[in-house]
Phi, psi and omega in degrees: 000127169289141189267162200215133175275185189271189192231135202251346176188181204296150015256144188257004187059037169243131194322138188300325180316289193288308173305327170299333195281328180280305210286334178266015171256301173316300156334317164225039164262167223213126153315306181277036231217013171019289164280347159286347181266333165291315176283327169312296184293316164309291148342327155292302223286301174319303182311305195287343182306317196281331174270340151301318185280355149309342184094337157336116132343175153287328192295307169319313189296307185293338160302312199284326182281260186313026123298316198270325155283001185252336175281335170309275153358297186293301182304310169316330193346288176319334166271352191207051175336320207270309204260356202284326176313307220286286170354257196319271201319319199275348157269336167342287198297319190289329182283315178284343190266348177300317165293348175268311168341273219313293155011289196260352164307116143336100155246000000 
């Protein structure tokens, strides 16, 4: 398998599916949110797969997913102009380590 370094911007090598799926999962998720956090994380899980199956490393795979998550973000700009960025920053530490998990998860 060819290895793919990581990616700071499109294309980020995820199936459209999976990318819509991060972006309405990212959208609404809430720490205090239970089920948007359930949705968040299967969806980040969903990303790194795709990019292990792509040949990514973790470190790469984990760069790329934050780039894609500040391009996620960025792209909400219109529902929330103020917060979406700040939003996406305050899930980050969770999202990365939920993406170093998921990497090394057995399936």
């Amino acid at each position: 398998m060819q290895l793919h370094p990581a990616r700071l911007k499109e294309p980020f090598l995820f199936p459209q599916i999976t990318s819509d799926r991060f972006d309405d999962a990212l959208a609404n998720a809430a720490s205090d949110n239970v089920d948007s956090m359930v949705d968040l994380h299967a969806a980040v899980a969903a990303c790194v797969y795709a990019l292990k199956a792509e040949g990514m490393l973790c470190e790469a795979a984990l760069i790329t997913i934050k780039a894609y998550v500040r391009h996620a973000a960025s792209m909400q700009r219109g529902s929330n102009p103020d917060g979406d960025i700040w939003a996406a920053d305050l899930l980050m530490e969770k999202i990365a380590r939920w993406s170093i998990s998921e990497f090394y998860k057995e399936k």
